[in-house]
FILUM-592665 format. One record per residue: residue in three letters; chain; x negated, y, z negated of N, C-alpha, C in turn. Coordinates in steps of 0.001 Angstrom, whole numbers, plus 500000, padded with zeros to 6 digits. Each point is the difference from the previous one (the first is absolute). Layout:
BEGIN
<rec 'ALA' 'A' <X Y Z> <X Y Z> <X Y Z>>
...
END
This chain:
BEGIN
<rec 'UNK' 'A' <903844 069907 309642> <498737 499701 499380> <500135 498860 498998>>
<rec 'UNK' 'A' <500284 498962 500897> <500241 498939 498696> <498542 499292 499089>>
<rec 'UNK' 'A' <499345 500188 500818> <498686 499599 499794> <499546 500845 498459>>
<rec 'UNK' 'A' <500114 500889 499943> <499829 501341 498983> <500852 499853 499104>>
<rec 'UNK' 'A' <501325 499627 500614> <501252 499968 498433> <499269 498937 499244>>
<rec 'UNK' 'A' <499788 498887 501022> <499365 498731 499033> <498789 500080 499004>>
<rec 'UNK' 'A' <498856 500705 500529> <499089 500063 499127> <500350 501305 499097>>
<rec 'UNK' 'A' <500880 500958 499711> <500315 500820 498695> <501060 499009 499939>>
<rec 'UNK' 'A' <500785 499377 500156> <500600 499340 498931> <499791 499161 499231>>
<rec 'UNK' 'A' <498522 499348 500403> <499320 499183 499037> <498910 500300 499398>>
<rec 'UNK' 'A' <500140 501382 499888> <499048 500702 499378> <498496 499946 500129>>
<rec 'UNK' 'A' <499802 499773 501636> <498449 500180 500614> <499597 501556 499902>>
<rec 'UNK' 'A' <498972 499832 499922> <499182 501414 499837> <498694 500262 501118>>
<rec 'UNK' 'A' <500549 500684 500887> <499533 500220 501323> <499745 501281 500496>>
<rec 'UNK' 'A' <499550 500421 501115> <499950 501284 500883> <500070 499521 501168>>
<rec 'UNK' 'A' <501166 500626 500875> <499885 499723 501304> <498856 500966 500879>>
<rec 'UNK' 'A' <499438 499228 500628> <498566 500717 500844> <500791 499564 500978>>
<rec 'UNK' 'A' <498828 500389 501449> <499895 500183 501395> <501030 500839 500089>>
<rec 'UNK' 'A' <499957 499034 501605> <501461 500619 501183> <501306 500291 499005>>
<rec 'UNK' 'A' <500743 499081 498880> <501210 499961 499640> <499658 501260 498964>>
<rec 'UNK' 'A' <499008 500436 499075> <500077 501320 499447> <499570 500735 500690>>
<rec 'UNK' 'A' <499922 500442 501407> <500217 500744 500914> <501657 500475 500177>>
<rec 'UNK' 'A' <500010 498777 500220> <501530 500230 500557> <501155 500889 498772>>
<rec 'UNK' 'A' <499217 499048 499153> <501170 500800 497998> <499738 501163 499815>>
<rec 'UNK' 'A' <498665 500255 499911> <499496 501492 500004> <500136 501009 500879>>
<rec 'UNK' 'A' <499966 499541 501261> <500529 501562 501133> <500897 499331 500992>>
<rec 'UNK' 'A' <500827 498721 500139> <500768 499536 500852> <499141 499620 501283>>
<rec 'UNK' 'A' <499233 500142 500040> <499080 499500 501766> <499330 498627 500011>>
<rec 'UNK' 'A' <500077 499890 501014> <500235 498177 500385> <500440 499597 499787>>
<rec 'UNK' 'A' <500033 498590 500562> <500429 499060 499944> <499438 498406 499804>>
<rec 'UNK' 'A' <499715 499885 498315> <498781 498805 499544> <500866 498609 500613>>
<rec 'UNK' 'A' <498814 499489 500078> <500639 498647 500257> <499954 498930 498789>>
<rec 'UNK' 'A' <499567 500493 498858> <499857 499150 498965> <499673 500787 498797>>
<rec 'UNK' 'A' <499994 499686 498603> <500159 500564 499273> <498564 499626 499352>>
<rec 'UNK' 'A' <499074 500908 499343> <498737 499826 499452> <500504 500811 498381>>
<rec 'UNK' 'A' <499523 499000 499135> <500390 500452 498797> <497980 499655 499228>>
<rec 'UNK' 'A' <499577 500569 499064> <499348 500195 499193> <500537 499401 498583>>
<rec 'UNK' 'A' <499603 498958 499273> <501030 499623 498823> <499065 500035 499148>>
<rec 'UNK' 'A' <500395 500114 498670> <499380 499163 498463> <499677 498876 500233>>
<rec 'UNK' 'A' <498714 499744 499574> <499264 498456 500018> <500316 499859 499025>>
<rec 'UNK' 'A' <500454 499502 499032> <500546 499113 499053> <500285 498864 500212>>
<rec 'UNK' 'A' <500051 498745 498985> <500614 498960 499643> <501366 500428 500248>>
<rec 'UNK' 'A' <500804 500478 499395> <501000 500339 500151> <500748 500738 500844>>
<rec 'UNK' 'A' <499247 500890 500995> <500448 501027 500681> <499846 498854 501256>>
<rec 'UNK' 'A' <499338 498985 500210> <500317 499261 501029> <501096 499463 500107>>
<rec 'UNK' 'A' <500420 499353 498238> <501111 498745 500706> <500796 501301 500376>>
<rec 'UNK' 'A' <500413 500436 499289> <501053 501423 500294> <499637 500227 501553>>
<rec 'UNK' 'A' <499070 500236 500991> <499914 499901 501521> <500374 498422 500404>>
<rec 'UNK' 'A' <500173 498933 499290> <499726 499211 500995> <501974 499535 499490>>
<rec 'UNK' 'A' <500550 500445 499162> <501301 500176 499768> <500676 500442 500924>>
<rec 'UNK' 'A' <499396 501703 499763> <500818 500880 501375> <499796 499709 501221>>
<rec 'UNK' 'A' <499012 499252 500114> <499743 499848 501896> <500814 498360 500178>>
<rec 'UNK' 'A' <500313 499322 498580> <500725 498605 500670> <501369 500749 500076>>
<rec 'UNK' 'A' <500610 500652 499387> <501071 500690 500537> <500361 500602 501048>>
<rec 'UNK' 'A' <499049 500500 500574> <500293 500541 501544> <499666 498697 500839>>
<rec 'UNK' 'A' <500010 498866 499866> <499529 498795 500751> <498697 500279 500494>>
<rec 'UNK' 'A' <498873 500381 498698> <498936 499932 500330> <499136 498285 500761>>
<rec 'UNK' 'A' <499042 500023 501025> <499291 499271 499760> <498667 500259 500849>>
<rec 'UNK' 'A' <498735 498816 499929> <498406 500356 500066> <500009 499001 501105>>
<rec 'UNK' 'A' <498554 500410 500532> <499810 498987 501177> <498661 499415 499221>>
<rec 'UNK' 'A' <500262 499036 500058> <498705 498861 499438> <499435 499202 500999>>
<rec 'UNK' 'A' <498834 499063 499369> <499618 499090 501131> <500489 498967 499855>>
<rec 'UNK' 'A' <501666 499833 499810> <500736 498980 499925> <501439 500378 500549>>
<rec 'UNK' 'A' <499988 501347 500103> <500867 500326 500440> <500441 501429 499794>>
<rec 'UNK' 'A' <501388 500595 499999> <500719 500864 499165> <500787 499142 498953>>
<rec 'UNK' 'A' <499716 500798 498620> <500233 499571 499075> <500838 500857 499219>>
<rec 'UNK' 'A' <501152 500228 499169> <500645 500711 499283> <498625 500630 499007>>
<rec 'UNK' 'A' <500425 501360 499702> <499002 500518 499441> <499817 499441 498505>>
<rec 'UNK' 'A' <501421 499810 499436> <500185 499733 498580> <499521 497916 499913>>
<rec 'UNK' 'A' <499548 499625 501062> <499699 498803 500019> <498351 499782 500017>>
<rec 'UNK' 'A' <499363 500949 500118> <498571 500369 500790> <499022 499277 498767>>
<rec 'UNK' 'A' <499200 498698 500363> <499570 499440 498638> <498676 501719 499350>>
<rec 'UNK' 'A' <499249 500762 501141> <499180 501201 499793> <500125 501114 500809>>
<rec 'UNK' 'A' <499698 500939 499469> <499776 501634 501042> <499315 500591 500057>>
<rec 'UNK' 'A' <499561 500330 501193> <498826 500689 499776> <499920 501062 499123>>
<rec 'UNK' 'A' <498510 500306 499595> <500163 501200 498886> <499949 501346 500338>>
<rec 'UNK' 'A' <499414 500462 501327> <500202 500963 500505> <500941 500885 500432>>
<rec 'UNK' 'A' <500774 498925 500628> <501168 500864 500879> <500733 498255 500685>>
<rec 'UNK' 'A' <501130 500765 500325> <501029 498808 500257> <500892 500165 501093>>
<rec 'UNK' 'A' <500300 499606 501210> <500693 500281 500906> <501317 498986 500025>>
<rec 'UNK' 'A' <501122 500417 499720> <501006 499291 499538> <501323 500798 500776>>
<rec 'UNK' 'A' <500402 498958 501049> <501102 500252 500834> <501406 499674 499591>>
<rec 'UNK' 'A' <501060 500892 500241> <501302 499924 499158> <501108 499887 501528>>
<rec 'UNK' 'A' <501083 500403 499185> <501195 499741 500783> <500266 501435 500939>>
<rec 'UNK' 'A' <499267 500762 499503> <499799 501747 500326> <498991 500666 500630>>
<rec 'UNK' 'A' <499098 499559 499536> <498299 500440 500204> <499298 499389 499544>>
<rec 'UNK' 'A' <498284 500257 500642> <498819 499228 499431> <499917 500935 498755>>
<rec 'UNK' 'A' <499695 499707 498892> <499425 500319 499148> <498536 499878 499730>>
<rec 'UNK' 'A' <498873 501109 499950> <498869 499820 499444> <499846 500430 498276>>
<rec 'UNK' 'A' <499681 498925 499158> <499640 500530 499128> <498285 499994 499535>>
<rec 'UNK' 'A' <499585 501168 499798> <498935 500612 499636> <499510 499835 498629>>
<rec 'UNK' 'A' <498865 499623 499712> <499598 500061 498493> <498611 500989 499842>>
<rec 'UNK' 'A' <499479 499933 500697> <498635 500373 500241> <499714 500675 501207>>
<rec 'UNK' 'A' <499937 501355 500340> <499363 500104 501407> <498446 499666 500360>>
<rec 'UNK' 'A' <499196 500212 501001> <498383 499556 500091> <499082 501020 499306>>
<rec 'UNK' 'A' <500819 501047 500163> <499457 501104 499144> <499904 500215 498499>>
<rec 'UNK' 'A' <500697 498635 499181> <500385 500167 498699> <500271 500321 499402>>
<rec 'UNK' 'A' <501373 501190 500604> <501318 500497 499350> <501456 498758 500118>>
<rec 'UNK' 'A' <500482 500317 499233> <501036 499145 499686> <501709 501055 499539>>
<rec 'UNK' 'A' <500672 499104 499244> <501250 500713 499211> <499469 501001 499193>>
<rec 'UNK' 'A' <499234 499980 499510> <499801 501254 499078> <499712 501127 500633>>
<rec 'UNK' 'A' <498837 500031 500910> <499730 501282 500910> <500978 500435 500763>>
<rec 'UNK' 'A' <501283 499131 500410> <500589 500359 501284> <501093 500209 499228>>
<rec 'UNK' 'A' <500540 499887 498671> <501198 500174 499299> <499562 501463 499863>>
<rec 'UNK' 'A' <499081 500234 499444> <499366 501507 499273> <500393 501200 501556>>
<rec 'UNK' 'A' <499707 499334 501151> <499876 501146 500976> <501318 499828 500514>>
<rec 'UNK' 'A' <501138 499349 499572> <500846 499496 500874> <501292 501436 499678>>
<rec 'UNK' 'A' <500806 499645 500596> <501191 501031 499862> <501318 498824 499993>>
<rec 'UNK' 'A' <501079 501179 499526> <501125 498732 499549> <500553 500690 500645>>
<rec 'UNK' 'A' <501161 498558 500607> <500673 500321 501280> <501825 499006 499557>>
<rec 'UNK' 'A' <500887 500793 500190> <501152 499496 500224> <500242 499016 500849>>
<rec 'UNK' 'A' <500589 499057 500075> <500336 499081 500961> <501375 500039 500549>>
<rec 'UNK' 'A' <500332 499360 501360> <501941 500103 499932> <500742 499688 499119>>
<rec 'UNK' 'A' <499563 498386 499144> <500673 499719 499055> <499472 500025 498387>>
<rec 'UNK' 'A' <499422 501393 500042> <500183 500980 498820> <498459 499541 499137>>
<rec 'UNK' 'A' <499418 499289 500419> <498886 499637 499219> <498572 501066 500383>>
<rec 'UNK' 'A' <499064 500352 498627> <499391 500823 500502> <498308 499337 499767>>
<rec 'UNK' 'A' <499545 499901 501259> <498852 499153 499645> <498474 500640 500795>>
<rec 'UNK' 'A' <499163 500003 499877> <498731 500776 499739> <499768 499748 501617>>
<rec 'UNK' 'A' <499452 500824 500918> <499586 499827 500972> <498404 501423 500351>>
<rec 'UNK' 'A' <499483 498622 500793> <498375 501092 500029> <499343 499657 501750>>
<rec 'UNK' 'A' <500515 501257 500239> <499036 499954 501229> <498480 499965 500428>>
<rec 'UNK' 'A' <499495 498798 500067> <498860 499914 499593> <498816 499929 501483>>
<rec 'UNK' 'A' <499104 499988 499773> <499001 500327 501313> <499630 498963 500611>>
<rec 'UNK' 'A' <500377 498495 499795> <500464 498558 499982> <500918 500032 501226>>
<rec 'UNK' 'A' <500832 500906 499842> <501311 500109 501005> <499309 500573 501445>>
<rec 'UNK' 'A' <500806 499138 500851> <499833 500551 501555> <500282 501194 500423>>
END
């Protein structure tokens, strides 16, 4: 889970949703990408856009793919940002207008292999 070491080691503040807190929470499936829920912050971004240049994050623009930590803007919603591992979705807002706060509150904390314990919420979002 390198994707995950990276954002707790730079101290992002997230909940993993969908398929992948499926998988943390009762082991079933098999996600093909990781959907995280984050802190909208000033700060809680660069901290995402840190951890995702570390996993060799980058965005598809209308200029190209671009390193994420190079990206002149992002969208404010949500961000689809491909690594060396997995797609990463990050979430700010769902359409429904829950975010990190609602989905931290319902979430459950989950061990990881390499020992980190980070909030995961199976949410009705998920397939």
């Amino acid at each position: 889970m390198p994707v995950i070491d990276a954002l707790t080691q730079n101290g992002c503040r997230f909940v993993v949703v969908g398929s992948a807190a499926i998988q943390l929470l009762d082991g079933s499936g098999e996600p093909r990408d990781l959907d995280i829920v984050a802190l909208d912050t000033a700060a809680d971004r660069h901290r995402l856009i840190r951890a995702l240049a570390a996993v060799g994050g980058w965005i598809q623009t209308t200029s190209g793919p671009r390193p994420v930590a190079a990206s002149p803007a992002l969208p404010s919603w949500s961000w689809r940002v491909n690594t060396a591992y997995a797609p990463v979705d990050v979430i700010f807002r769902f359409a429904d207008g829950t975010g990190y706060a609602e989905h931290a509150a319902a979430a459950i904390d989950v061990a990881t292999p390499s020992g980190h314990m980070i909030p995961a919420h199976r949410t009705r979002h998920a397939a």
